[in-house]
Rosetta silent file (secondary structure, phi, psi, omega in degrees, C-alpha in Angstrom):
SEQUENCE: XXXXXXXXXXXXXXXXXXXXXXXXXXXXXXXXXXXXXXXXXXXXXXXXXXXXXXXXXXXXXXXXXXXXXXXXXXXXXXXXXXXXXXXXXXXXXXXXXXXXXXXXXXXXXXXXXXXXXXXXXXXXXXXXXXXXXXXXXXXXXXXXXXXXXXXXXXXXXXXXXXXXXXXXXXXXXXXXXXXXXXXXXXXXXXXXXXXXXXXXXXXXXXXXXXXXXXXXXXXXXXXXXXXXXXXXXXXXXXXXXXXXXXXXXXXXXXXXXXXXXXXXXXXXXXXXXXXXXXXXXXXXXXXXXXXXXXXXXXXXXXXXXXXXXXXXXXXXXX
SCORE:     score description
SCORE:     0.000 S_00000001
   1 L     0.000  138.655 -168.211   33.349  157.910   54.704 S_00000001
   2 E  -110.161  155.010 -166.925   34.571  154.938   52.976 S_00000001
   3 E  -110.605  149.447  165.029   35.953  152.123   55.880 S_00000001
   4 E  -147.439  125.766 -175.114   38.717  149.904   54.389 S_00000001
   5 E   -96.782  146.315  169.038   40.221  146.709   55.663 S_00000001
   6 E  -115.524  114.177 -149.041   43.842  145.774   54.663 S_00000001
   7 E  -118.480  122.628  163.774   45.217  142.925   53.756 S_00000001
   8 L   142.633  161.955 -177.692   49.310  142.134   53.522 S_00000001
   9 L  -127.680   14.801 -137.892   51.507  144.128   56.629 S_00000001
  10 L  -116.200 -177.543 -152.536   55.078  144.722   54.384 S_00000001
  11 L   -76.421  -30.605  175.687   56.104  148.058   54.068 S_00000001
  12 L   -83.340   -9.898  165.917   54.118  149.482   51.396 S_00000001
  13 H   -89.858  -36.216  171.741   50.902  149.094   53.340 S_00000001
  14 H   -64.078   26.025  147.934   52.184  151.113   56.448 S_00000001
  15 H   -72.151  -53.981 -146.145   52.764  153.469   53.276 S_00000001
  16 H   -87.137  -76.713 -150.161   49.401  153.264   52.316 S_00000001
  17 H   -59.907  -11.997  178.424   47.921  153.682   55.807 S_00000001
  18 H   -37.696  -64.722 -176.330   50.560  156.710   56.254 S_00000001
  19 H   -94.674  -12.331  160.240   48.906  158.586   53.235 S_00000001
  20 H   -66.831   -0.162  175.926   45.663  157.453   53.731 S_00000001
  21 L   -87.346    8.627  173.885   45.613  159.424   57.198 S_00000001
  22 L   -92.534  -23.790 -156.529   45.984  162.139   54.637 S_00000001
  23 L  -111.209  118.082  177.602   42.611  161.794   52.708 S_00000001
  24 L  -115.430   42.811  153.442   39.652  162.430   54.716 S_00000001
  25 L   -90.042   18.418 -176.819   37.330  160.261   52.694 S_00000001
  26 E  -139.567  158.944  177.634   38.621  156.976   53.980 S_00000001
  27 E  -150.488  118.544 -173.258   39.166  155.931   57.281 S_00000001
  28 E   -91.292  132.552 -173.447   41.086  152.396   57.174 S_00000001
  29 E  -115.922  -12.499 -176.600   39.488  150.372   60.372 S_00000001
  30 E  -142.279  179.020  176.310   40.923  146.588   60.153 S_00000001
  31 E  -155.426  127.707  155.227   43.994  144.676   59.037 S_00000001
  32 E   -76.416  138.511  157.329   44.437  141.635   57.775 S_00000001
  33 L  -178.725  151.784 -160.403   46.707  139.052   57.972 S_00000001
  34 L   -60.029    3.376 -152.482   46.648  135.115   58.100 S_00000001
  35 L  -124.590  123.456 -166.941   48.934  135.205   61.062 S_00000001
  36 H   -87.078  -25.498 -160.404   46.447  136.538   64.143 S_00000001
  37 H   -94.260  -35.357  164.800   49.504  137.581   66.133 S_00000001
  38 H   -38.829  -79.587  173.051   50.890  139.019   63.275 S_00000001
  39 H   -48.348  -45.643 -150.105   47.255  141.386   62.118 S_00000001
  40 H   -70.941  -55.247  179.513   47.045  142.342   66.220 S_00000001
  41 H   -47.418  -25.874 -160.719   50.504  143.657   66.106 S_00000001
  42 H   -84.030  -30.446  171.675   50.855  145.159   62.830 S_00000001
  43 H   -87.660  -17.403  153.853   47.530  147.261   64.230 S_00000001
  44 H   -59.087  -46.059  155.538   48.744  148.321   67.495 S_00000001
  45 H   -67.037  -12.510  158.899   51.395  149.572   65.605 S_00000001
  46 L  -113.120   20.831  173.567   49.921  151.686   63.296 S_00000001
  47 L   128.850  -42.190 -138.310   47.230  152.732   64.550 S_00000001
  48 L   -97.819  143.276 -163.207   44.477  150.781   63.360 S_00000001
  49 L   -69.415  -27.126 -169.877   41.399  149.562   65.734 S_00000001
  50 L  -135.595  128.899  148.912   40.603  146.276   64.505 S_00000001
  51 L   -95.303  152.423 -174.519   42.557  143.179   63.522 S_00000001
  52 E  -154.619  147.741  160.352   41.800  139.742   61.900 S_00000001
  53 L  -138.039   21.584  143.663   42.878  136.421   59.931 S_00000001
  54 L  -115.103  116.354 -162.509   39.588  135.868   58.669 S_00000001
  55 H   -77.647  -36.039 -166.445   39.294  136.842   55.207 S_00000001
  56 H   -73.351  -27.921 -152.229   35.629  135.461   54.850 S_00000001
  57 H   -72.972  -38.675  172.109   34.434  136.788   58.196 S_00000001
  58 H   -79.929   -3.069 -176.798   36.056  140.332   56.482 S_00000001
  59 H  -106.772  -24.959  166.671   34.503  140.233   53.608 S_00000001
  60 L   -83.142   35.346 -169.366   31.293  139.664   55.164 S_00000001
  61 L  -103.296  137.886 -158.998   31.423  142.678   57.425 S_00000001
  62 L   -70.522  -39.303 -145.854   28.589  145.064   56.875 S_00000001
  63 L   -82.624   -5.003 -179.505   31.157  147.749   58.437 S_00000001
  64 L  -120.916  128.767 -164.718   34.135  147.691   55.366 S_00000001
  65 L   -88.729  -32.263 -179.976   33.043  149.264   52.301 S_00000001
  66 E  -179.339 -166.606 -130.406   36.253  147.983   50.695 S_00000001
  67 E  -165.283  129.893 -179.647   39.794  146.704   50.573 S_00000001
  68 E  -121.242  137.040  176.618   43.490  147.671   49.508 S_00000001
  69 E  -112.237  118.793 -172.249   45.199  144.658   48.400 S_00000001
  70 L  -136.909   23.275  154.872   48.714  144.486   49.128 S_00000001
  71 L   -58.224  153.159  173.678   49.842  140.520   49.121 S_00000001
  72 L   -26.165  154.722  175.712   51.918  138.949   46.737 S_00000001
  73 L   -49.135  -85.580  174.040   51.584  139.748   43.402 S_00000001
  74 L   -28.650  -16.513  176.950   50.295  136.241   42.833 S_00000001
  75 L  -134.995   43.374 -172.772   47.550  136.225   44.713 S_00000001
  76 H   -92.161  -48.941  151.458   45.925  139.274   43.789 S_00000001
  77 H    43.483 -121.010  175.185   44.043  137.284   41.453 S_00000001
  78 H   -62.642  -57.772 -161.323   41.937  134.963   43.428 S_00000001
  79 H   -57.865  -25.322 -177.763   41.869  137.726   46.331 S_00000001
  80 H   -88.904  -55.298  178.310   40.757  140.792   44.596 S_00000001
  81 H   -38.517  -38.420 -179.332   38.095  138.482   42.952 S_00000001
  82 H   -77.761  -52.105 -175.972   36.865  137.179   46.649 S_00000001
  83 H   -44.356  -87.394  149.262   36.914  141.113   47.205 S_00000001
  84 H    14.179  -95.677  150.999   34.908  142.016   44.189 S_00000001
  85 H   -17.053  -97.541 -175.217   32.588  139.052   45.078 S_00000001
  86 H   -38.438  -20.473 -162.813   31.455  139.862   48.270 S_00000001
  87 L   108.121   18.487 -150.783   30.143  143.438   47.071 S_00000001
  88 L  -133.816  141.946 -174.394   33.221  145.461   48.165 S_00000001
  89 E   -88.704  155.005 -165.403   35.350  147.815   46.319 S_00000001
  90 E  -143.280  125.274 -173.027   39.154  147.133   45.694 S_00000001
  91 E   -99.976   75.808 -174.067   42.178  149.264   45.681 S_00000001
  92 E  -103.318  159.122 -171.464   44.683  146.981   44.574 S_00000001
  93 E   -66.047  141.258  168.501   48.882  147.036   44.589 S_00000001
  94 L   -77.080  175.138  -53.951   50.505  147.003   41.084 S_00000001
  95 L   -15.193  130.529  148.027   50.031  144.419   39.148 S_00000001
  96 L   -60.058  -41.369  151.291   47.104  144.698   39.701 S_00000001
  97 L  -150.404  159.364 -174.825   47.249  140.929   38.486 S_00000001
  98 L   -37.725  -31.435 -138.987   49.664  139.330   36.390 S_00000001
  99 L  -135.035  150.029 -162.018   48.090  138.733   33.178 S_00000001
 100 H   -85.464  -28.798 -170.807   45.429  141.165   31.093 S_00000001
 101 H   -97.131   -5.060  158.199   42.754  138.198   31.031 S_00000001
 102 H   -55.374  -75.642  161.746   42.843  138.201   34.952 S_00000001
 103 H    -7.019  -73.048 -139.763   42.468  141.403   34.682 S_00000001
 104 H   -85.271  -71.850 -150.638   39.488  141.350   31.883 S_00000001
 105 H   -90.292  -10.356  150.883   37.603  138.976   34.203 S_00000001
 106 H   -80.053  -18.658 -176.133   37.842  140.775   37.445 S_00000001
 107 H   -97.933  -45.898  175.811   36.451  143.887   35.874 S_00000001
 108 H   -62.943  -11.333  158.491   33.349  141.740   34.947 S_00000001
 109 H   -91.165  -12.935  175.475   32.672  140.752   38.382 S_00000001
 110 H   -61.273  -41.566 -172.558   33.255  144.245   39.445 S_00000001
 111 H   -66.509  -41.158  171.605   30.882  145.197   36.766 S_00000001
 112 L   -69.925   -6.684  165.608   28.378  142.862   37.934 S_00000001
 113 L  -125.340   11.121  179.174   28.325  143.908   41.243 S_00000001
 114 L    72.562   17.601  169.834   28.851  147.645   40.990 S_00000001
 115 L  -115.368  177.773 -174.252   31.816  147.878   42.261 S_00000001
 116 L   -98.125  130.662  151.333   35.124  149.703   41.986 S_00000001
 117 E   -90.725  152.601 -156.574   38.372  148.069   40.758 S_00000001
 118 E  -171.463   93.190  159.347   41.548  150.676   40.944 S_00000001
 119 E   -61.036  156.522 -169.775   44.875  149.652   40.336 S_00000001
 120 E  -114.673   70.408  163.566   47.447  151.722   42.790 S_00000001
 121 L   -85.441  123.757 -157.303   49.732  152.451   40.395 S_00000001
 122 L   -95.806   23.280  171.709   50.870  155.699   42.287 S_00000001
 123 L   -84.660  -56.655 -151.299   53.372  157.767   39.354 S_00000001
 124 L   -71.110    5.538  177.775   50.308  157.974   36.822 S_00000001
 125 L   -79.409  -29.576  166.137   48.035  159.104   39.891 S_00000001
 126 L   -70.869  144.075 -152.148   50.445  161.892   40.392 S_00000001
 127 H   -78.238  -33.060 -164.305   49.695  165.255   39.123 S_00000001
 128 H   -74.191  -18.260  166.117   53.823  165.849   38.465 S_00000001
 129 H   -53.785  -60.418 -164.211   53.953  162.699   36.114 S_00000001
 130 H   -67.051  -40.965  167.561   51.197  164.377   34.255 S_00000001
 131 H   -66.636  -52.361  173.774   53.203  167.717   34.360 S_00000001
 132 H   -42.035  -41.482  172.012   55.791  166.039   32.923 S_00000001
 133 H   -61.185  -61.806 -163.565   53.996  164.816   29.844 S_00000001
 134 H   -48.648  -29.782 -166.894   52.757  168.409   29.415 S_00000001
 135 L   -99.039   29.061  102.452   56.545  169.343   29.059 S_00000001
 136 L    37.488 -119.455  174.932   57.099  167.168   26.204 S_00000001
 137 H   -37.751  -26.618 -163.923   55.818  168.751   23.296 S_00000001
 138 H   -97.733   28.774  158.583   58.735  171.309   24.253 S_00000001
 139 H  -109.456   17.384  177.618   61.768  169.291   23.129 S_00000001
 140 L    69.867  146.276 -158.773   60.274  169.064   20.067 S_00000001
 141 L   -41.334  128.855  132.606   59.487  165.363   18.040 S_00000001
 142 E    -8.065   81.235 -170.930   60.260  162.654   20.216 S_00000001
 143 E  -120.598   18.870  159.722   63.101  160.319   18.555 S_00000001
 144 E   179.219  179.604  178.653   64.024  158.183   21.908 S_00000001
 145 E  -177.061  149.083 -165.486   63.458  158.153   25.576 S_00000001
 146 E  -139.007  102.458 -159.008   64.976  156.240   28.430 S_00000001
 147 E  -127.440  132.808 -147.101   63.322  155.383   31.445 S_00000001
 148 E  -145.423  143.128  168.064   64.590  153.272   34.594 S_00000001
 149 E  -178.804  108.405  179.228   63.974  152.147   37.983 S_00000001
 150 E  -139.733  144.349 -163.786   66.338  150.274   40.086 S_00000001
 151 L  -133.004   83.415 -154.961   66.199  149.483   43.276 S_00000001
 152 L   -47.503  153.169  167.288   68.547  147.030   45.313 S_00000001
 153 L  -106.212  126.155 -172.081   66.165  145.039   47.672 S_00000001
 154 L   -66.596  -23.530  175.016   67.670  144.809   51.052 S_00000001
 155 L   -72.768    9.448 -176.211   65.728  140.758   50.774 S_00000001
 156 H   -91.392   -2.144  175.473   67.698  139.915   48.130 S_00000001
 157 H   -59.072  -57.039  174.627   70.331  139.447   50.457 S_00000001
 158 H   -69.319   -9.485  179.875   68.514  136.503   51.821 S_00000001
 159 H   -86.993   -3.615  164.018   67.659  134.857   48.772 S_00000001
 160 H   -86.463  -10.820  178.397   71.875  134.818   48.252 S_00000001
 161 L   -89.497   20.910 -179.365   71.837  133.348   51.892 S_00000001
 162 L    66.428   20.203 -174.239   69.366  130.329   50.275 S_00000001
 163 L   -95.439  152.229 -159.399   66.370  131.845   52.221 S_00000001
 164 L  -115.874  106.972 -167.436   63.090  131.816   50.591 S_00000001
 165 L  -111.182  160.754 -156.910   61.345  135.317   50.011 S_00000001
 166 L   -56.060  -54.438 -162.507   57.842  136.415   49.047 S_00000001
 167 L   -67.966  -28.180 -161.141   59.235  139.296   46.025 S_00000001
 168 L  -103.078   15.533 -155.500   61.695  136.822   44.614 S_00000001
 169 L   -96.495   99.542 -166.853   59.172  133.972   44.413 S_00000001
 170 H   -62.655  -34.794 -166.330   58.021  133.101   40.668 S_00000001
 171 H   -66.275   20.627 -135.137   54.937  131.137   42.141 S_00000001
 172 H  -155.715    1.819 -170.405   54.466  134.283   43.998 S_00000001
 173 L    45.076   11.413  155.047   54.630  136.267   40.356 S_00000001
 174 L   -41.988  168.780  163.667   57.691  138.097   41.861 S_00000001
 175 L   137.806  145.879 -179.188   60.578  139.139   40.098 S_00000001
 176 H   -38.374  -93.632 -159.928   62.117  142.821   38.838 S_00000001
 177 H   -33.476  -76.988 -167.109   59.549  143.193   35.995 S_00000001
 178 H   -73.894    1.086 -155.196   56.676  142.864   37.942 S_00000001
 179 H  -118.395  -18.106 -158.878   57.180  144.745   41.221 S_00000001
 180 L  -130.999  -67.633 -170.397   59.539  147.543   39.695 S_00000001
 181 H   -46.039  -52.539  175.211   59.761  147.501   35.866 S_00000001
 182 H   -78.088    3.450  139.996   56.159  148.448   35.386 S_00000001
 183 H   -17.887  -74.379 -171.059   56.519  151.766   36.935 S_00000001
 184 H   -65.989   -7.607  177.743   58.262  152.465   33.944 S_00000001
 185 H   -69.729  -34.903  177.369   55.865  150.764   31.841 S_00000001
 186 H   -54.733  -57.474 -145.121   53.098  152.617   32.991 S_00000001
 187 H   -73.264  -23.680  162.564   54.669  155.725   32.721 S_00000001
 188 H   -27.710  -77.583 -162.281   55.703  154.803   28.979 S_00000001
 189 H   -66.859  -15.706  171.722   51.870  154.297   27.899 S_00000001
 190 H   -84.531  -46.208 -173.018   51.015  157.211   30.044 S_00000001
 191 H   -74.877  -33.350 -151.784   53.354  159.749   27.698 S_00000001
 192 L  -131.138  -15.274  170.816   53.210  157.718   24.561 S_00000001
 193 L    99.625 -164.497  175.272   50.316  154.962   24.365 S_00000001
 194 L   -43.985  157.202  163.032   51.205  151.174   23.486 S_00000001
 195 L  -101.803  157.735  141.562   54.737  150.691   21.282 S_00000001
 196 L   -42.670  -54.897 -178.076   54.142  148.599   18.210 S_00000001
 197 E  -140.168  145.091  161.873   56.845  146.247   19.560 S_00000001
 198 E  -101.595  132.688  135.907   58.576  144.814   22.524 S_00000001
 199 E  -113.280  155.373  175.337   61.828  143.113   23.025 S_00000001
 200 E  -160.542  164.476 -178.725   63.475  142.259   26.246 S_00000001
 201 E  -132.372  157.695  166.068   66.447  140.310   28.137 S_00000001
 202 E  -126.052  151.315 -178.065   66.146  139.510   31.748 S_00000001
 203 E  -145.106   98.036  166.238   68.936  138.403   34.343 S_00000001
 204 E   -59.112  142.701  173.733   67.543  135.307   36.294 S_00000001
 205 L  -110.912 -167.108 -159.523   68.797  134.800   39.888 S_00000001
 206 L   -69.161  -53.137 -165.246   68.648  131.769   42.196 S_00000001
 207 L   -65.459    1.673  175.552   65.104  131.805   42.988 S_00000001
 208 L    92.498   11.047 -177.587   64.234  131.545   39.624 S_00000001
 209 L  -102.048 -165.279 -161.183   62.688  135.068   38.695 S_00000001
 210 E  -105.040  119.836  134.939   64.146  138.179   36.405 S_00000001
 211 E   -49.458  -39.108  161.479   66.413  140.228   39.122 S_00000001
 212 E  -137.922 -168.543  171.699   66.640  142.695   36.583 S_00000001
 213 E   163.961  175.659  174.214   66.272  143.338   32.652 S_00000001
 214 E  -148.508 -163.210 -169.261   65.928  145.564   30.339 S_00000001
 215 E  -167.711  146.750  146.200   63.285  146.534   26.941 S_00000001
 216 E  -102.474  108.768  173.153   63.223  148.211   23.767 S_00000001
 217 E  -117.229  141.005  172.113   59.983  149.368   22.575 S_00000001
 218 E  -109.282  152.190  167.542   59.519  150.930   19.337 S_00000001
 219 E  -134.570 -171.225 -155.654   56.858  153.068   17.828 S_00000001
 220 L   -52.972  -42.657  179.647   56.525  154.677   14.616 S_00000001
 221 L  -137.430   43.769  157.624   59.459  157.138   14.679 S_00000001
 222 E  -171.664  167.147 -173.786   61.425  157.202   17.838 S_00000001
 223 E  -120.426  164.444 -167.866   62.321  154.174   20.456 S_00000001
 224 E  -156.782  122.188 -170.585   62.164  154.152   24.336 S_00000001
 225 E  -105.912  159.170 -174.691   64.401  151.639   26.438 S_00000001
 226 E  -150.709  139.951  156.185   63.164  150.926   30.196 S_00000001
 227 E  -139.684  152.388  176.567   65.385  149.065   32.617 S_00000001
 228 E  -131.193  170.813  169.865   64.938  147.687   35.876 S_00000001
 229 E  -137.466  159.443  149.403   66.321  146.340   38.673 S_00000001
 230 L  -135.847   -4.490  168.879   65.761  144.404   42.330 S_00000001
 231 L   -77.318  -43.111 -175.212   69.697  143.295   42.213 S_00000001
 232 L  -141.565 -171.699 -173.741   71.309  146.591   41.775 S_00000001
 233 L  -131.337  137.231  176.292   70.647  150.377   42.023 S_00000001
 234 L  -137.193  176.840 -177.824   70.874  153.573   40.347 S_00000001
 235 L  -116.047  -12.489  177.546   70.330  157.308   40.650 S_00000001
 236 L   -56.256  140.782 -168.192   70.225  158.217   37.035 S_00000001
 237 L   -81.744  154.307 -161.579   67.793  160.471   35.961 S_00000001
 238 E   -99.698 -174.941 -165.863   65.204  159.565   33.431 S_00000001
 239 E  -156.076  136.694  162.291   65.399  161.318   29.980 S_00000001
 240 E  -135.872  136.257  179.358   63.438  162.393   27.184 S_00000001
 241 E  -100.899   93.497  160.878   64.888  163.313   23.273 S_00000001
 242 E   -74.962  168.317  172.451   63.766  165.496   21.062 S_00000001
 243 L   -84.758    3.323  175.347   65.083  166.968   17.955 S_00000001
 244 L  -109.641  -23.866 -170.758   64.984  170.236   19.838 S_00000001
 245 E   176.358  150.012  168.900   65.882  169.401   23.202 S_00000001
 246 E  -107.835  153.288 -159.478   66.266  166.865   25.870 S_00000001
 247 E  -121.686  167.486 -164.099   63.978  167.079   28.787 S_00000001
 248 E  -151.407  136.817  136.914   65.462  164.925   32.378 S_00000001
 249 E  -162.952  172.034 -158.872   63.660  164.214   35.443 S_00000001
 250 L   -73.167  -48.759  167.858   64.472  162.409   38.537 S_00000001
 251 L   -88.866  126.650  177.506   61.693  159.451   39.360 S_00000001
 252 L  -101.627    8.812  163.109   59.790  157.871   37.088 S_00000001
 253 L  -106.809  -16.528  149.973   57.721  156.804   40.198 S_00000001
 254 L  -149.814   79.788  176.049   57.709  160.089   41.656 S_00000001
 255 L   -39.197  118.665 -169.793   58.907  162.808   39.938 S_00000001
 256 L  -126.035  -25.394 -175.546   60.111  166.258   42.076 S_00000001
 257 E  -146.837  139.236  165.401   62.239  168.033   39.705 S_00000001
 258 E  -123.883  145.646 -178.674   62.704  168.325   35.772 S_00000001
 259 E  -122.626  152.432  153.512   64.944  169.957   33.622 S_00000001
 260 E  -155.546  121.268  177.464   64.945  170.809   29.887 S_00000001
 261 E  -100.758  124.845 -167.381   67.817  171.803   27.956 S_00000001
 262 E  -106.696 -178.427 -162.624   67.255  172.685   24.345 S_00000001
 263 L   -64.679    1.260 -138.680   69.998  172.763   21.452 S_00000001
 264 L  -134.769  -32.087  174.712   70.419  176.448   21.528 S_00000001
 265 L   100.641   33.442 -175.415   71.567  176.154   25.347 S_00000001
 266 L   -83.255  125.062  146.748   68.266  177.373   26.775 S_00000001
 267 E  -103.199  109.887  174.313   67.983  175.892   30.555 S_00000001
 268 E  -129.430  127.855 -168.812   64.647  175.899   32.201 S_00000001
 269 E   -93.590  127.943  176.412   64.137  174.176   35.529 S_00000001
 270 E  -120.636  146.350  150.407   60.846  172.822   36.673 S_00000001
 271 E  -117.926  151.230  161.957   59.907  171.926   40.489 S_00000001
 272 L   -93.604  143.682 -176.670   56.714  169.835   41.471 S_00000001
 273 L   -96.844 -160.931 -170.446   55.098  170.358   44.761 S_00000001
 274 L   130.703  153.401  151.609   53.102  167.165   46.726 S_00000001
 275 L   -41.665  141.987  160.190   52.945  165.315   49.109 S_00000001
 276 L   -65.697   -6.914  167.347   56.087  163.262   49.977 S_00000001
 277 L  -124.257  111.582 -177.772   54.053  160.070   49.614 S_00000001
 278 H   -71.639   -2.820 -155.031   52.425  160.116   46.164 S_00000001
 279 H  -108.810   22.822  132.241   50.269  157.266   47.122 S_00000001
 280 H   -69.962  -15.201 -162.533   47.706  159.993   48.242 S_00000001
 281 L   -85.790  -47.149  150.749   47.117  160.768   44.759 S_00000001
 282 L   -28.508  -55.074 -179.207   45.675  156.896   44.491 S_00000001
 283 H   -75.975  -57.554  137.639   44.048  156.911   47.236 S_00000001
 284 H   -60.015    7.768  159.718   41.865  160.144   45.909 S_00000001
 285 H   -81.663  -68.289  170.846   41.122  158.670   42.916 S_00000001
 286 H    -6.257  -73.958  173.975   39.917  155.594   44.749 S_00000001
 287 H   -37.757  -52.504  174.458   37.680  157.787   46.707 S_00000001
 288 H   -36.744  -67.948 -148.067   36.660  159.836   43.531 S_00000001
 289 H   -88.084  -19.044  155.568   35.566  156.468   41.694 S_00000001
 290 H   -91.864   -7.119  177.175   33.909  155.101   44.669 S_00000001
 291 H   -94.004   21.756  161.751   31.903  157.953   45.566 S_00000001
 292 L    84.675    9.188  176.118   30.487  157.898   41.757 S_00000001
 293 L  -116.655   34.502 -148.114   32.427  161.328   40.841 S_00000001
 294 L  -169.414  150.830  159.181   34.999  159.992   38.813 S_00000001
 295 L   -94.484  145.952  179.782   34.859  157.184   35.318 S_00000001
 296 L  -113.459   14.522 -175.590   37.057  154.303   36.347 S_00000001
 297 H   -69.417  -59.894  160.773   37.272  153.777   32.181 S_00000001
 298 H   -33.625  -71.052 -160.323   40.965  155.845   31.508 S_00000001
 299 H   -44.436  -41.589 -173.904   42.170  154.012   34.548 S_00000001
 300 H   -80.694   -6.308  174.151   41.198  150.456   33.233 S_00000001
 301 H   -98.582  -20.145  174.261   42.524  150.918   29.719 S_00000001
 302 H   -58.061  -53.430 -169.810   45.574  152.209   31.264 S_00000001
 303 H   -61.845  -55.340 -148.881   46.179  148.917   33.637 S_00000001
 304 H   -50.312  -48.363 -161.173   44.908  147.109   30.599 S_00000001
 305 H   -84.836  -77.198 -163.448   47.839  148.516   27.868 S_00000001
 306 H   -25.743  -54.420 -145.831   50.505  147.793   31.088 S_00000001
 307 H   -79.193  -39.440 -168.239   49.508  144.220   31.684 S_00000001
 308 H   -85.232  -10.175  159.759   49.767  143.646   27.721 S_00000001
 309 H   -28.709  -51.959  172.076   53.057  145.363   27.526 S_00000001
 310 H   -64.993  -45.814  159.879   54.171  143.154   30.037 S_00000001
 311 H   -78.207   24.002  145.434   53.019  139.707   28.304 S_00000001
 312 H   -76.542  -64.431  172.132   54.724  141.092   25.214 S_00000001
 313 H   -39.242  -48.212  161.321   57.525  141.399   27.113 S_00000001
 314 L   -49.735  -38.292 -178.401   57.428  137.951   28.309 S_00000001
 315 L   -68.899  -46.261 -138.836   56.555  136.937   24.814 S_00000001
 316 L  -140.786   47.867  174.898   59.796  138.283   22.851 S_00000001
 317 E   -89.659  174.792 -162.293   62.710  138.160   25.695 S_00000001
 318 L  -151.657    0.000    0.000   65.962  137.574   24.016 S_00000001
C-alpha cells in the first residue's frame, strides 16, 4: 500500500482523493495545508484521518511513502523538490513545473534518491486518448488538426471585481496556457511528437496573465492549431483532417465519444468506456512506477516535449 499526504485543498484534489478511493494501491492518509484550520476541515470533509501545516514535520514522516502536489503552479518547483528530497515519491499537478530545466533538475534529485516523479497529466493517462490516436491512421495523411479547451473560470469573476486569485496570478505561474492550454499540448505530442515550430498570441487580462490564446504548430506536411481559454467557453468538438476523412471527438482532456466521417460518406461512431474521473488512470500509473512495474522514461520525455512546447510558445507569441 502506498500512504500519500496531500498538499493544496482546491477542487482538483477532492478530485484526486475521489478517484484515488478507486485504486486500491494507495490509501491517501494526511492533508496538507498552511492554514491548520483549513487542513482539519478540508479532512473531516473528505474523509481523510490526518491533517497538518507542517510540511517538514510531513516530509519527515516514516508513515507517507509519497505526495500529490496540487498548489500553485508556481510552487511546484521548490515543493516537489523538498518532496523528492526527503526520499518520497511525487505525483505532481500539470505543469508539472513551469520550465523544462526545473523539470531536468528535479528528475536528478529523484534519480538520486530513487524516487518516482509523475506528472498527472490525466488525458495521456487515459486509455480513450490512446484509442483515439489508434483511429488516426484511418482518415488517411494528416494535413491539419484542431484542438481546444476552454473553460470559463467561475474566479475570474473576482479578478474583474479587483480581487486577487491564486490561477490568475503570474507570480503564481497562472494564466490560460498553463493550467488549460497544455491539455492540448500534451495531447498534440501524444498523437504527433514535437512540431518543428510554434507561434502564438495570447489575450492578457487585469492580473497580468494570458486569459486565453491561441497556437499554430507546424510539422512537415500538415499544421495543428490549439486554443485555450480561462475567460470564455466552448463545447466544440476537437477535430482531426485527413485526406480521406475527418475524425471528431469531444474532450481533449477526456475523451467519451468519437466520430469519423470519411469522403465517401462512410459514418462510424466510436464510444469509450471509464471511469467518469480519468484521474484514476494517473493515479495507476503512479502506483505502477512506484511499485517498480512500470519505466517512468515515456512519461518523462513526454512532460519534457510539453514543457518545451510551452517555452516555444512563450518564445514566438505574436
Amino acid at each position: 500500500m502506498i500512504r500519500i499526504a496531500t498538499v493544496g485543498t482546491s477542487t482538483i484534489t477532492r478530485n484526486f482523493l475521489d478517484a484515488a478511493a478507486s485504486v486500491d494501491e494507495v490509501a491517501v492518509t494526511t492533508v496538507y495545508s498552511r492554514d491548520p484550520r483549513r487542513a482539519a476541515e478540508f479532512a473531516a470533509d473528505t474523509g481523510v484521518t490526518h491533517s497538518t501545516d507542517d510540511l517538514d514535520g510531513l516530509l519527515a514522516d516514516a508513515e507517507i511513502d509519497a505526495v500529490y502536489l496540487a498548489s500553485p503552479n508556481g510552487a511546484h518547483a521548490e515543493q516537489a523538490r523538498r518532496v523528492v528530497d526527503a526520499g518520497k515519491h511525487v505525483l505532481v499537478e500539470k505543469p508539472a513545473v513551469p520550465t523544462v530545466a526545473e523539470f531536468d533538475t528535479l528528475l536528478e534529485v529523484a534519480a538520486a534518491r530513487k524516487v518516482v516523479v509523475l506528472e498527472a497529466m490525466r488525458n495521456v493517462h487515459d486509455p480513450a486518448l490512446r484509442h483515439v490516436a489508434a483511429l488516426i491512421a484511418t482518415v488517411g495523411p494528416v494535413r491539419r488538426a484542431s484542438l481546444s479547451y476552454c473553460q470559463r473560470s467561475a474566479r475570474y469573476d473576482k479578478v474583474l471585481a479587483g480581487e486577487h486569485v491564486n490561477i490568475f496570478d503570474p507570480a503564481l505561474a497562472g494564466g490560460a496556457l498553463l493550467d488549460l492550454g497544455v491539455y492540448t499540448i500534451a495531447a498534440m505530442v501524444e498523437f504527433f511528437g514535437e512540431p518543428n515550430r510554434v507561434t502564438g498570441s495570447s489575450v492578457p487580462i487585469a492580473s497580468g496573465v494570458d486569459g486565453a490564446g491561441a497556437v499554430l504548430a507546424a510539422y512537415d506536411d500538415f499544421v495543428v492549431d490549439l486554443s485555450y481559454s480561462k475567460i470564455t467557453a466552448s463545447d466544440r468538438p476537437d477535430e482531426i483532417q485527413g485526406e480521406h476523412g475527418t475524425l471528431t471527438f469531444d474532450h481533449v482532456a477526456q475523451p467519451t465519444v468519437a466520430q469519423i466521417r470519411m469522403h465517401d460518406g462512410t459514418v462510424t461512431d466510436h464510444t469509450f468506456g471509464g471511469p467518469s474521473n480519468n484521474m484514476v488512470h494517473e493515479i495507476r500509473r503512479f502506483a505502477d512506477l512506484v511499485g517498480g512495474d512500470a519505466d517512468p522514461a515515456s512519461d518523462q520525455r513526454r512532460t519534457r516535449a510539453t514543457l518545451r512546447v510551452v517555452e516555444e510558445i512563450q518564445r514566438h507569441q505574436i
